[in-house]
Structure formats: structure tokens, C-alpha cells
mmCIF file as Biopython writes it, N, C-alpha, C and O atoms, coordinates in Angstrom:
data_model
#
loop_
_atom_site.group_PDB
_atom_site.id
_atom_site.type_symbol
_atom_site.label_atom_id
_atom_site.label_alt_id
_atom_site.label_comp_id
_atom_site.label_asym_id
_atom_site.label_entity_id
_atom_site.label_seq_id
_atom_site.pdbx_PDB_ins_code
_atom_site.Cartn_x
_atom_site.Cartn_y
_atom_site.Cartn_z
_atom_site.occupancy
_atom_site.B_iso_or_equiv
_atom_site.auth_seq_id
_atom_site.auth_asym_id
_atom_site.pdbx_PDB_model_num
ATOM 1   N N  . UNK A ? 1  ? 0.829   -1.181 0.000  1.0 0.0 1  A 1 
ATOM 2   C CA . UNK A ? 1  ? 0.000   0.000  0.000  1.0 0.0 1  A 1 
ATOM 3   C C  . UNK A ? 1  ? 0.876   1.248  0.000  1.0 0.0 1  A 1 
ATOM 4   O O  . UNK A ? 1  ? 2.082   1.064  0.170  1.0 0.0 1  A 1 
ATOM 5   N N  . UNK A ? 2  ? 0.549   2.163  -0.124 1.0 0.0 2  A 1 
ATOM 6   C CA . UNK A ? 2  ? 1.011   3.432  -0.550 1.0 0.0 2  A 1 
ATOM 7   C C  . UNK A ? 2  ? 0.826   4.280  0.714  1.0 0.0 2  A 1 
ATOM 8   O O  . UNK A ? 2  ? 1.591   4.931  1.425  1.0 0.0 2  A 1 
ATOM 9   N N  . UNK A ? 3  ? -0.716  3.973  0.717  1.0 0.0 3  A 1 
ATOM 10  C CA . UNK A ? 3  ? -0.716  5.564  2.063  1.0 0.0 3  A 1 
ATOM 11  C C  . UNK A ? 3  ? -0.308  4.323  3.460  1.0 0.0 3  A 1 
ATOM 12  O O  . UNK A ? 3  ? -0.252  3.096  3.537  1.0 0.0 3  A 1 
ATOM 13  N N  . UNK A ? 4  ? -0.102  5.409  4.343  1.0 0.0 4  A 1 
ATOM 14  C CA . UNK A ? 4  ? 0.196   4.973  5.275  1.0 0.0 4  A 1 
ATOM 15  C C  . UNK A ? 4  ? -0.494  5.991  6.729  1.0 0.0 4  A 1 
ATOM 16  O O  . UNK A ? 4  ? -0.751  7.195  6.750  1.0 0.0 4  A 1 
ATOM 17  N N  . UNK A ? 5  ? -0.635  4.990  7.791  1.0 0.0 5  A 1 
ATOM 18  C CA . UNK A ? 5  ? -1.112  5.849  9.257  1.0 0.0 5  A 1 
ATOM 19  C C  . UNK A ? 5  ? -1.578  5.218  10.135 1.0 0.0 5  A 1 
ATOM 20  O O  . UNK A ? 5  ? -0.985  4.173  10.405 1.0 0.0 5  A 1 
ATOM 21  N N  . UNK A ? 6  ? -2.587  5.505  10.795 1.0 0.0 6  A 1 
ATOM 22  C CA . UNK A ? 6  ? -3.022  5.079  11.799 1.0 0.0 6  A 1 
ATOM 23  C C  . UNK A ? 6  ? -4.471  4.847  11.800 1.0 0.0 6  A 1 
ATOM 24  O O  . UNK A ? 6  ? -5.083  5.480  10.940 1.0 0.0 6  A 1 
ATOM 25  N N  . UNK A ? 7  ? -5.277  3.954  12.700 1.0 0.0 7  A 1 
ATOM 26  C CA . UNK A ? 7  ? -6.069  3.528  12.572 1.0 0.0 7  A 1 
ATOM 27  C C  . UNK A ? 7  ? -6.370  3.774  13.865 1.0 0.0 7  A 1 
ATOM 28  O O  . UNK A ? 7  ? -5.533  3.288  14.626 1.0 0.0 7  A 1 
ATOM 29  N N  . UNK A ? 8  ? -7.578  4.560  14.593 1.0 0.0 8  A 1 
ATOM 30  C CA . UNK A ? 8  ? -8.382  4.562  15.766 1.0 0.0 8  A 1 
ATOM 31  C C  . UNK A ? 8  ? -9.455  3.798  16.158 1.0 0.0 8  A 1 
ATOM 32  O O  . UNK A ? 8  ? -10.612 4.143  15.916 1.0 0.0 8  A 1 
ATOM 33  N N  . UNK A ? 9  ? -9.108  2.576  16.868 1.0 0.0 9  A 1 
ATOM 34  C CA . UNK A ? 9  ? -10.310 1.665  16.552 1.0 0.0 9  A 1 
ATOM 35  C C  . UNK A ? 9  ? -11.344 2.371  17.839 1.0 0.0 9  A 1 
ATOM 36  O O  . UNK A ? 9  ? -12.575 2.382  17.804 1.0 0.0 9  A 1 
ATOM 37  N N  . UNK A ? 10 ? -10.641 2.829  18.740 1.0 0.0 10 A 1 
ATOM 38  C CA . UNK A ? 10 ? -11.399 3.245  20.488 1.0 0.0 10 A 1 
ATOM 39  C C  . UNK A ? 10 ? -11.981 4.353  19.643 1.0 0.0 10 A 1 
ATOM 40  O O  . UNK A ? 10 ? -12.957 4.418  20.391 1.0 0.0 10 A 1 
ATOM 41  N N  . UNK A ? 11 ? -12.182 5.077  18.939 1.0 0.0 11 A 1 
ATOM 42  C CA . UNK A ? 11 ? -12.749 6.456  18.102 1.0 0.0 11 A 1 
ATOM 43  C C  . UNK A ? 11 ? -13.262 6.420  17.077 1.0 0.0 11 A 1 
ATOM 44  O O  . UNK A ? 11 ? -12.955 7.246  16.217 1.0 0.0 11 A 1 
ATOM 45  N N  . UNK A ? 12 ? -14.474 5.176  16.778 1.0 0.0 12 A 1 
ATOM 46  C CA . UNK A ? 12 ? -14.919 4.878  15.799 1.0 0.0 12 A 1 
ATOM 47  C C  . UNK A ? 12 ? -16.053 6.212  15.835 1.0 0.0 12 A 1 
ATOM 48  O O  . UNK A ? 12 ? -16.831 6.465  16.755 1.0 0.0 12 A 1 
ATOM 49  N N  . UNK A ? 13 ? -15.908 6.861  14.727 1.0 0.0 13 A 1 
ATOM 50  C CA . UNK A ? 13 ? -17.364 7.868  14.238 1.0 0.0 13 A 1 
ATOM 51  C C  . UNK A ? 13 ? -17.667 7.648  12.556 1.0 0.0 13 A 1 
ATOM 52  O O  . UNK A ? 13 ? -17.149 6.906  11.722 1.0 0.0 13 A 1 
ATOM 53  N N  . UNK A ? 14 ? -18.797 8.696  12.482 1.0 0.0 14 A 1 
ATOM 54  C CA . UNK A ? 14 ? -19.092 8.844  11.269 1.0 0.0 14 A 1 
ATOM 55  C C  . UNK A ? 14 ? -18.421 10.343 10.860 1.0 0.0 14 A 1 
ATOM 56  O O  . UNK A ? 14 ? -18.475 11.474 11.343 1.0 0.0 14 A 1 
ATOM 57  N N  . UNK A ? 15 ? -17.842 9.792  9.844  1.0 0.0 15 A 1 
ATOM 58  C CA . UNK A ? 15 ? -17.314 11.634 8.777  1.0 0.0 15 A 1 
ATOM 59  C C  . UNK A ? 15 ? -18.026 11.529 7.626  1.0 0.0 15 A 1 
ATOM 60  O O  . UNK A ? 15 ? -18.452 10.530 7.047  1.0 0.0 15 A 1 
ATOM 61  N N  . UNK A ? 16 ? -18.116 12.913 7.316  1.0 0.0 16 A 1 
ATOM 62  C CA . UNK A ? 16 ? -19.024 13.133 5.712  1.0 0.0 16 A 1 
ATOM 63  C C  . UNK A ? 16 ? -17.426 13.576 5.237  1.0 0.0 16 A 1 
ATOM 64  O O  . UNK A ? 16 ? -16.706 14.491 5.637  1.0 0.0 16 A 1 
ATOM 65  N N  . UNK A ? 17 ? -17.226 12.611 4.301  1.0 0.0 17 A 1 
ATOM 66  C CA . UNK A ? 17 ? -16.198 12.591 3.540  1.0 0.0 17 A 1 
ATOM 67  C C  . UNK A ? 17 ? -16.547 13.651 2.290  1.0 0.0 17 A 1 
ATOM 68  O O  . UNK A ? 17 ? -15.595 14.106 1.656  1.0 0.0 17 A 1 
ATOM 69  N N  . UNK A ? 18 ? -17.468 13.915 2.051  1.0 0.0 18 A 1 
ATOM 70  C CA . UNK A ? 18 ? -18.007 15.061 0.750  1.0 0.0 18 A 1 
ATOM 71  C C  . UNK A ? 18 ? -17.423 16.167 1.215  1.0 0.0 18 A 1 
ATOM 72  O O  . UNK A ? 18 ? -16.618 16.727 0.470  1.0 0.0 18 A 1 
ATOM 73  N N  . UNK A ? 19 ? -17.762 16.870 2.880  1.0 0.0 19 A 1 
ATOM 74  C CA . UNK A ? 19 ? -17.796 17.940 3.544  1.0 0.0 19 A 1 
ATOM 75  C C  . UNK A ? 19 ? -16.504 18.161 3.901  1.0 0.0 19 A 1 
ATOM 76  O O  . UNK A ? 19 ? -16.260 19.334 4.181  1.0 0.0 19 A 1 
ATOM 77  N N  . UNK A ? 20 ? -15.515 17.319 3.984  1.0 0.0 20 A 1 
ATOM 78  C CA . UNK A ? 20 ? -14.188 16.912 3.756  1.0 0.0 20 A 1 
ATOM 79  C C  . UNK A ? 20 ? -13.530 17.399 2.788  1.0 0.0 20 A 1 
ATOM 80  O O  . UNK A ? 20 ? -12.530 18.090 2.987  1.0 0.0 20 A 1 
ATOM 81  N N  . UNK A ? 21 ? -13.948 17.141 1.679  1.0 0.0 21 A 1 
ATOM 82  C CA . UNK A ? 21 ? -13.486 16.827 0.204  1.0 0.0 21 A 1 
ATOM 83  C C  . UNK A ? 21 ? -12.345 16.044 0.113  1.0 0.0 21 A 1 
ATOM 84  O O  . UNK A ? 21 ? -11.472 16.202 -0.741 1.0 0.0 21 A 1 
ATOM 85  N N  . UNK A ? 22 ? -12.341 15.103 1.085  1.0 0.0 22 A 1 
ATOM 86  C CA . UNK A ? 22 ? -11.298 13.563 1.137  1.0 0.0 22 A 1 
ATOM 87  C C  . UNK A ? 22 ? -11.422 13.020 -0.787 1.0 0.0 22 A 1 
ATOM 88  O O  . UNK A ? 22 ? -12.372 12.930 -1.564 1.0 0.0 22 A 1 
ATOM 89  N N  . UNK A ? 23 ? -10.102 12.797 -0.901 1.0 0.0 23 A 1 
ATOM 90  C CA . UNK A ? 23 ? -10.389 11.820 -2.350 1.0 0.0 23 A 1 
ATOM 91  C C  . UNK A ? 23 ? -9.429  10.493 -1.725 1.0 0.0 23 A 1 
ATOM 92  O O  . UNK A ? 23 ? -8.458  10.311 -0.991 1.0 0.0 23 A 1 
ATOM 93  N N  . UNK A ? 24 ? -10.551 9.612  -2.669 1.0 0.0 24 A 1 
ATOM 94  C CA . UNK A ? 24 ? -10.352 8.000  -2.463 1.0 0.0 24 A 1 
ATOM 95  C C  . UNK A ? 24 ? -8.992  7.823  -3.185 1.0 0.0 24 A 1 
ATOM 96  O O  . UNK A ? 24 ? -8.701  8.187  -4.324 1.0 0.0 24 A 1 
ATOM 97  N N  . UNK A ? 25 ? -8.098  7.081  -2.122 1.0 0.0 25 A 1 
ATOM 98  C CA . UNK A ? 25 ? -6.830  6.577  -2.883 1.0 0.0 25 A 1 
ATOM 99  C C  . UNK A ? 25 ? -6.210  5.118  -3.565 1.0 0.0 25 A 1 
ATOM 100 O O  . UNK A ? 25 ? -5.684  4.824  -4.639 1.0 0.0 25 A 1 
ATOM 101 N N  . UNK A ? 26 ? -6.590  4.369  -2.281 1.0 0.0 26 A 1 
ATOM 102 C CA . UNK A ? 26 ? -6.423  3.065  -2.454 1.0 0.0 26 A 1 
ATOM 103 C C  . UNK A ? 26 ? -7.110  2.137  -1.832 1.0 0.0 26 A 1 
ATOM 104 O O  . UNK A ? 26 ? -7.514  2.470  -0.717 1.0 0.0 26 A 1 
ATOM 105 N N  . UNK A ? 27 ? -7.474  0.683  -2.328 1.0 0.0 27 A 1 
ATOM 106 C CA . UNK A ? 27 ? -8.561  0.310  -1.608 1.0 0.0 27 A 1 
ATOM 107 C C  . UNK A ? 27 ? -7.416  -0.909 -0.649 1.0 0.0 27 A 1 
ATOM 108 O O  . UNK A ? 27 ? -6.481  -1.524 -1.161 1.0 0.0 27 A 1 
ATOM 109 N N  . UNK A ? 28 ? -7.802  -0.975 0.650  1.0 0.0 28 A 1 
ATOM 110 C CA . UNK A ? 28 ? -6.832  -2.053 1.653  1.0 0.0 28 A 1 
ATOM 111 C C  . UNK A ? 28 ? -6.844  -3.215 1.513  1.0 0.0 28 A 1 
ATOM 112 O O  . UNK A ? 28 ? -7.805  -3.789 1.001  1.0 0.0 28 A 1 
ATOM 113 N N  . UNK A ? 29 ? -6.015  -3.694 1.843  1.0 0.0 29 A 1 
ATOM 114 C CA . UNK A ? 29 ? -5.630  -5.307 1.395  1.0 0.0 29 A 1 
ATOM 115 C C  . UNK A ? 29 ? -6.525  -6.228 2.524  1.0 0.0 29 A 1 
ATOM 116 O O  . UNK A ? 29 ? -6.579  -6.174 3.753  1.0 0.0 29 A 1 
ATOM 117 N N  . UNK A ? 30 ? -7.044  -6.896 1.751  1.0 0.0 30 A 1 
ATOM 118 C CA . UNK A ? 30 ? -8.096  -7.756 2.536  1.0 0.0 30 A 1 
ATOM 119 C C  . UNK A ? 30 ? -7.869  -8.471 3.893  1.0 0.0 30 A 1 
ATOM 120 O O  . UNK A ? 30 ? -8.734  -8.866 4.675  1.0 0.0 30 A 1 
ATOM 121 N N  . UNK A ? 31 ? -6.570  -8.552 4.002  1.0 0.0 31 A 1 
ATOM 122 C CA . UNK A ? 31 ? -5.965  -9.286 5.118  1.0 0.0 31 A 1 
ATOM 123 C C  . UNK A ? 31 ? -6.086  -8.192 6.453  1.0 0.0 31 A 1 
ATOM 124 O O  . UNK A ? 31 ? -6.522  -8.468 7.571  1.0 0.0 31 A 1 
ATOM 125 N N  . UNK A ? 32 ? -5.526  -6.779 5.942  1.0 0.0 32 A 1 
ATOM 126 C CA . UNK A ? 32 ? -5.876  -5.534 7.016  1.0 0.0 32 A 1 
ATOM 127 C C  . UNK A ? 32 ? -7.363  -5.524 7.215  1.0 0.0 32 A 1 
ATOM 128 O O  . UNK A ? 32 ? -7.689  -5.778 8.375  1.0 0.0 32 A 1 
ATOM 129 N N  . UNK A ? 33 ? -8.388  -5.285 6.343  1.0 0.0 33 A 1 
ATOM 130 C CA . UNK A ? 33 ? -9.280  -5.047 6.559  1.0 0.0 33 A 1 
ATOM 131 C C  . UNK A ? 33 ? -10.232 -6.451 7.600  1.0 0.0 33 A 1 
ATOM 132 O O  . UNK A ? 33 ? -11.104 -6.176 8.424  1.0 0.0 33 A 1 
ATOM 133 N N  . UNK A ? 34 ? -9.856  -7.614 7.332  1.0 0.0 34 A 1 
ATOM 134 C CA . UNK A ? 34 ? -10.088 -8.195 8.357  1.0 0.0 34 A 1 
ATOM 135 C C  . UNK A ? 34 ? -9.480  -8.270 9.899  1.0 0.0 34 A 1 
ATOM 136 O O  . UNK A ? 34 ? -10.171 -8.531 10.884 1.0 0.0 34 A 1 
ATOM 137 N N  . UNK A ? 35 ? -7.964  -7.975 9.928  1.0 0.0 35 A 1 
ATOM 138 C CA . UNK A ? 35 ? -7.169  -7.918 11.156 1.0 0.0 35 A 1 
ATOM 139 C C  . UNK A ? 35 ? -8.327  -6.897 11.714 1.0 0.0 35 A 1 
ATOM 140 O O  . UNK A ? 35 ? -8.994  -7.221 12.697 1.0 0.0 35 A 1 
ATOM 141 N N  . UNK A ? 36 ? -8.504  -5.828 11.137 1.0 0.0 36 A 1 
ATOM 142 C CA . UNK A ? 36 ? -9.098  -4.679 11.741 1.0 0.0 36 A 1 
ATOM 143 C C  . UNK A ? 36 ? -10.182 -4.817 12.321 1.0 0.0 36 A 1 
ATOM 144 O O  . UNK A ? 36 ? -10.345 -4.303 13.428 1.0 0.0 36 A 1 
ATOM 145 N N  . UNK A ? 37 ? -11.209 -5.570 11.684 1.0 0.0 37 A 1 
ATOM 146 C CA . UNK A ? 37 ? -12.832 -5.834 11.944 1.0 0.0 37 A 1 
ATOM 147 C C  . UNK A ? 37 ? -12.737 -6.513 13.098 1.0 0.0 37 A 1 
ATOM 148 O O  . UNK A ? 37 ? -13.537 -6.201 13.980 1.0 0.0 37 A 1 
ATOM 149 N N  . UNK A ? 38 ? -11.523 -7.837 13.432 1.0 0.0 38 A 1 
ATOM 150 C CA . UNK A ? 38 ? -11.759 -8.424 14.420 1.0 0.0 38 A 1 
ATOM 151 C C  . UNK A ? 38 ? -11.554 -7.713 15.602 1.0 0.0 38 A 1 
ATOM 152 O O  . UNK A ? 38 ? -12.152 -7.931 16.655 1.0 0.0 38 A 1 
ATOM 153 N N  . UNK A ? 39 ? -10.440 -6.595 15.360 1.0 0.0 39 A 1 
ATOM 154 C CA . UNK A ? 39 ? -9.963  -5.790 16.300 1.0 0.0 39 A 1 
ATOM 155 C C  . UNK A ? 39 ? -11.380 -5.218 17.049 1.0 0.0 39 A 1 
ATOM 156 O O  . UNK A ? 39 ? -11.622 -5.320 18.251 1.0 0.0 39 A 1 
ATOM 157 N N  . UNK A ? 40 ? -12.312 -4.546 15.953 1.0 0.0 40 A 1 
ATOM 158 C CA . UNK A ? 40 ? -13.346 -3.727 16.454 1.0 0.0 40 A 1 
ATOM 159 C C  . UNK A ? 40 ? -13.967 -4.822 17.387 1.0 0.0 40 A 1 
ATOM 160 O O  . UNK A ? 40 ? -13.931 -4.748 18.615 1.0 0.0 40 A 1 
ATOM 161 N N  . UNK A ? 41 ? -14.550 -5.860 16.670 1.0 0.0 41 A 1 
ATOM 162 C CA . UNK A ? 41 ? -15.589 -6.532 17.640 1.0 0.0 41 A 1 
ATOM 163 C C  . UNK A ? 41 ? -14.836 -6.951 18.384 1.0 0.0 41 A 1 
ATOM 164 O O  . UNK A ? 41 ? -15.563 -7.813 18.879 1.0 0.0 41 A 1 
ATOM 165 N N  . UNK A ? 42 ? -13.702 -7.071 19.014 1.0 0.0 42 A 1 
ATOM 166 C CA . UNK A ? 42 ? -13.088 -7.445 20.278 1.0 0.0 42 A 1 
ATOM 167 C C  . UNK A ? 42 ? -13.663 -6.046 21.543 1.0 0.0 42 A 1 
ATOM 168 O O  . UNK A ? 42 ? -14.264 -6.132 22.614 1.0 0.0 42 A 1 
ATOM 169 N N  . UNK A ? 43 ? -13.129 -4.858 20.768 1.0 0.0 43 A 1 
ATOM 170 C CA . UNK A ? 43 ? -13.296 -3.309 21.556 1.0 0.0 43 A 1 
ATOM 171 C C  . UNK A ? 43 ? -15.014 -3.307 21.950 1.0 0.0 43 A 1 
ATOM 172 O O  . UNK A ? 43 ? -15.449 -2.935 23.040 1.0 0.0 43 A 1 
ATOM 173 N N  . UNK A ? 44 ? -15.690 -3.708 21.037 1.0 0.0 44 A 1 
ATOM 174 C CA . UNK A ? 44 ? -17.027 -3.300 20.953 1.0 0.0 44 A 1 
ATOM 175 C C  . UNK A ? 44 ? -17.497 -4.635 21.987 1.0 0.0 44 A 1 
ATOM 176 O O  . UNK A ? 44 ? -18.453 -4.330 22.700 1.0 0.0 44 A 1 
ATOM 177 N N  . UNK A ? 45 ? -17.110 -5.714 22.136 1.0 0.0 45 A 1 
ATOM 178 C CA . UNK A ? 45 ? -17.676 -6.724 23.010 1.0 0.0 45 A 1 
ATOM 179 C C  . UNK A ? 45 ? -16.867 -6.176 24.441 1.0 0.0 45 A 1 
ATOM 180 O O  . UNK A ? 45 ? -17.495 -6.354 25.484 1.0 0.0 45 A 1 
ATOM 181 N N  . UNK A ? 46 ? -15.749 -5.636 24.527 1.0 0.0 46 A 1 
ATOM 182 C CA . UNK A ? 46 ? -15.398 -5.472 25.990 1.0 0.0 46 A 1 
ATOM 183 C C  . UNK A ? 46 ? -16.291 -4.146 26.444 1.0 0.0 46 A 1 
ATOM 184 O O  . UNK A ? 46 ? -16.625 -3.897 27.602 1.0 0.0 46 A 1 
ATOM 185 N N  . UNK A ? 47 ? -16.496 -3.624 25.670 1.0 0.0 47 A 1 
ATOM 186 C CA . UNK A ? 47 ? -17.480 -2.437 26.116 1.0 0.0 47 A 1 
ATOM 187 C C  . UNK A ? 47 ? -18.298 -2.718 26.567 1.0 0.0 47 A 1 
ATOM 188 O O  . UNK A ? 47 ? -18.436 -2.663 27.789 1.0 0.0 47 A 1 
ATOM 189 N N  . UNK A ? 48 ? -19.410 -3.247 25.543 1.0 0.0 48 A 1 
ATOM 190 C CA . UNK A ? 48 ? -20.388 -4.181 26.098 1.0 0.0 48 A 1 
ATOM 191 C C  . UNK A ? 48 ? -20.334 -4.705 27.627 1.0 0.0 48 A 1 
ATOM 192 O O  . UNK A ? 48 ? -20.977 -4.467 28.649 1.0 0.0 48 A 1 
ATOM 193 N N  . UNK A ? 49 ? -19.486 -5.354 27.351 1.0 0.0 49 A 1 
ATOM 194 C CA . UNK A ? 49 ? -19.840 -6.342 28.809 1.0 0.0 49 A 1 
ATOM 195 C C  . UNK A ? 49 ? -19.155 -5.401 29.915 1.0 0.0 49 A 1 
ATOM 196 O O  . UNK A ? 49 ? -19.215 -5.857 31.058 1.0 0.0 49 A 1 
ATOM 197 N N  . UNK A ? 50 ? -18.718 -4.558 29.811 1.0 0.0 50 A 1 
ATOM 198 C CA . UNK A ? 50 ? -18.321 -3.388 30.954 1.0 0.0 50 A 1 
ATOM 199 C C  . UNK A ? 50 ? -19.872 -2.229 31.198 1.0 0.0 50 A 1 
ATOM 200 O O  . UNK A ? 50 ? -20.236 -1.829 32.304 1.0 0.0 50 A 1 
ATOM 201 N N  . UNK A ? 51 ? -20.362 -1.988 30.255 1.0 0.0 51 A 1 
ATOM 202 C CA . UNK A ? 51 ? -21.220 -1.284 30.509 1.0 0.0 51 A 1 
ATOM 203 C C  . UNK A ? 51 ? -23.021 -1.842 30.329 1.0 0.0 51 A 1 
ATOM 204 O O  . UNK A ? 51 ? -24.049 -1.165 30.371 1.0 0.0 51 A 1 
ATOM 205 N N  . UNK A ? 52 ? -22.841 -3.222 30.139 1.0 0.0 52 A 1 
ATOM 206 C CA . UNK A ? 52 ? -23.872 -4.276 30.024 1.0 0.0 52 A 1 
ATOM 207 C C  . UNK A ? 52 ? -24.901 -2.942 29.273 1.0 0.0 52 A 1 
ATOM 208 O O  . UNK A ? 52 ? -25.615 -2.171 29.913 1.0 0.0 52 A 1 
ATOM 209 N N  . UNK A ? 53 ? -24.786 -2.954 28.332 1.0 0.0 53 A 1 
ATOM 210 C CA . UNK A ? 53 ? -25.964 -2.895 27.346 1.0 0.0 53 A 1 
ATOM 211 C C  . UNK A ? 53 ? -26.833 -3.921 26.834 1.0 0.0 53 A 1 
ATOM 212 O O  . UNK A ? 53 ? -27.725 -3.633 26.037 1.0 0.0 53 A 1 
#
């Protein structure tokens, strides 16, 4: 991949990427984009069960 940075999984929001005027660069390699997802539902289940929703 090309771009490079960081990823906030504890700071998940919504951005209006229009209002931005972000342009799309590259799409992530499938292997990140899963490392990542599991990452979330790990964060999002300890929450959970800390704040029993």
C-alpha cells in the first residue's frame, strides 16, 4: 500500500467525507481489513460487557 497511518479503533465515528473533500486513494488489502474488523468486535464486546448494554 502506498498511504500509510493510523487507525483509531477506540474512536470509531461517522465523517461526511463530501464535507471533507477527502479523495479516495487506495482500496486495503483484505488481510488488514479483516485484522481490523476483528480488532473492532473485540473493543465493541469489551465495552459491552463493561457497561452491560
Amino acid at each position: 500500500m502506498k498511504t500509510s497511518g493510523k487507525v483509531l479503533l477506540d474512536q470509531l465515528t461517522t465523517i461526511d467525507y463530501e464535507a471533507r473533500q477527502c479523495v479516495f486513494l487506495e482500496t486495503a488489502h483484505e488481510k488488514l481489513i479483516d485484522e481490523l474488523l476483528l480488532k473492532v468486535r473485540t473493543v465493541f464486546q469489551k465495552v459491552n460487557k463493561t457497561n452491560k448494554f
